[in-house]
N, C-alpha and C positions, 0 to 999 in steps of 0.2 A: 280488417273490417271492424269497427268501434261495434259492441253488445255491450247493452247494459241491461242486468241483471238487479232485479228490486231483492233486495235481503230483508227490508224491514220498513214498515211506513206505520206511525202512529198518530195521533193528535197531538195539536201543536196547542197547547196551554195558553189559556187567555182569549181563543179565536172560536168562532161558533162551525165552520168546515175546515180551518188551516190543520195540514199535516207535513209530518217530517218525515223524511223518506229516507233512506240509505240504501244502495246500488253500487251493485263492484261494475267498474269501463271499463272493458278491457279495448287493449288497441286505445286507448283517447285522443290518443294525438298521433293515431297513422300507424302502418305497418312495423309492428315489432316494438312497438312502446309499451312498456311497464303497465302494468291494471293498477288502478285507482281507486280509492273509497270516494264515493261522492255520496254528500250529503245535500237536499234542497229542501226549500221550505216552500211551500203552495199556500198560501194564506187560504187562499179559497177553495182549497181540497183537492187544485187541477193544474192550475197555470202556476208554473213555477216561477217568481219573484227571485229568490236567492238560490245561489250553487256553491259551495265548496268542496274543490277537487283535491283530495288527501294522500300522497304518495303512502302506499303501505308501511314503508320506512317508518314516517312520522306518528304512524297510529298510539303508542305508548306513549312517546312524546304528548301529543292529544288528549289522550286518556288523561296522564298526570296531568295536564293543565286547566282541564275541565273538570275535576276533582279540587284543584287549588280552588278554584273559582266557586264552587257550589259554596266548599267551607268557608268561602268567607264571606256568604251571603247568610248564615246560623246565626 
C-alpha cells in the first residue's frame, strides 16, 4: 500500500501561494517497491502541477547537481 509521508513543504520563490513539498512513497509502484523521495511544486499552494520521484540511491547524485547548478548562477 503506497504512504506518503510530507518531510518538508516550503515556499516556492517567485509565486504568491506556490510551495515545494518533499514526501518519502513508500511502496510507489506496488507491493514491495523501494521508498522514494518525491519532490512536487503546487504553484497555487494545493494542486500539484509538477512531481519528481527520486530513487534514494540517486539523492547525493542530486544533491551534487543541484549545488553545481546554484554555483553557476553567482
Amino acid at each position: 500500500m503506497t504512504i506518503v509521508t510530507k518531510l518538508k513543504e516550503f515556499d516556492l520563490a517567485g509565486t504568491k501561494k506556490g510551495k515545494i513539498t518533499v514526501s518519502n512513497v513508500t511502496e510507489p509502484y506496488g507491493k514491495d517497491t523501494a521508498d522514494i523521495l518525491s519532490i512536487g511544486i503546487a504553484l497555487n499552494g494545493e494542486d500539484v502541477q509538477w512531481k519528481a520521484h527520486i530513487p534514494y540511491e540517486n539523492i547525493d547524485e542530486l544533491i551534487s547537481a543541484l549545488q553545481e547548478a546554484k554555483a553557476s548562477k553567482k
